[in-house]
N, C-alpha and C positions, 0 to 999 in steps of 0.2 A: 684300458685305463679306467679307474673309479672317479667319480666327479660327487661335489657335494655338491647340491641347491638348496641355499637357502633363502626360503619362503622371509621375504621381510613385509611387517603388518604395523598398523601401531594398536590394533584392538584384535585378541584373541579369540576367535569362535565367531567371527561375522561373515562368515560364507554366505552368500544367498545359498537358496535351494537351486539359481541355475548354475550359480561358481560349483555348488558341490558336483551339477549331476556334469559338469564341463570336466574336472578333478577325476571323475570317475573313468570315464572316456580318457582323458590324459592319462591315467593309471595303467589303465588296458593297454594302452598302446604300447607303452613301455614293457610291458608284461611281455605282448604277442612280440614286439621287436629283439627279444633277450636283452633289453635295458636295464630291467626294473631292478635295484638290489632291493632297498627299503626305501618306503615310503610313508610321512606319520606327521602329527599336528604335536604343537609342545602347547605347554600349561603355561600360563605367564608369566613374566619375569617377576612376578609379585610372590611366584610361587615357588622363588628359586631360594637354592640354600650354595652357598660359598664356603668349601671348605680350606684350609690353608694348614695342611703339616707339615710344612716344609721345618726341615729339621724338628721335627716334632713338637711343633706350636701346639696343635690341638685346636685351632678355632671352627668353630661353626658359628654361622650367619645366618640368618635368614632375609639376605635378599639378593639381589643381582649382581653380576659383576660391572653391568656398565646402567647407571638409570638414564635413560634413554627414550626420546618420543618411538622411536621405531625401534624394532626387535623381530628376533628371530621365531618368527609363528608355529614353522612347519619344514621340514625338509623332505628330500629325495635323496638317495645316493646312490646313480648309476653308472651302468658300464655302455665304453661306446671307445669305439675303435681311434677317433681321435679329439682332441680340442672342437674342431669345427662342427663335429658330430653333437657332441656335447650342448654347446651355443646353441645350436640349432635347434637340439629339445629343450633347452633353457627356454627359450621363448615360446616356444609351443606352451612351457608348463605356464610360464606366465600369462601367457593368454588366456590360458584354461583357471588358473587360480584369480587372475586379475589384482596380482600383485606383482611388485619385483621381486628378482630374481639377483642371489648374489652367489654364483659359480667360483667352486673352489678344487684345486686339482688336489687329488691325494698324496700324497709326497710317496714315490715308490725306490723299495730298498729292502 
């Protein structure tokens, strides 16, 4: 099963240097465990563009879908045999980034 984590921050890019090298070691684990799909920091919601063609609107935006004090930093997207597995390294990752964590299953079909 694929799981999403999403890293939630309210300030992009404020890792300490021991949240990174903790990130790093998180990573690895994931790696050596056959967890890891992708794992990656976003640019912030300041930097986002919203587009909308539905029925062929045409709009572009240049900002956020939701403005928001907290936002989505950074994700992970792994594989893991089940839910509990999942959870499990959810908090690991949290521990490691020193953020919450908001766990999404990937709808399969």
């Amino acid at each position: 099963m694929r799981f999403l984590f999403c890293v939630i921050d309210s300030r992009t890019g404020t890792a300490t240097s021991h949240e990174m090298e903790a990130i790093r070691a998180f990573n690895d684990r994931l790696r050596v465990g056959g967890h890891r799909v992708l794992a990656a920091g976003l640019a912030p919601p300041d930097q986002s563009t919203l587009i909308d063609n539905r029925g062929g609107a045409g709009i572009v935006r240049d900002e956020p879908l939701v403005d928001a004090p907290d936002y989505m930093s950074g994700l992970w997207i792994v594989d893991a045999p089940d839910r509990e597995t999942a959870l499990a390294l959810a908090m690991e990752g949290s521990e490691a980034c020193n953020r919450r964590i908001e766990v999404r299953s990937f709808l399969e079909g």
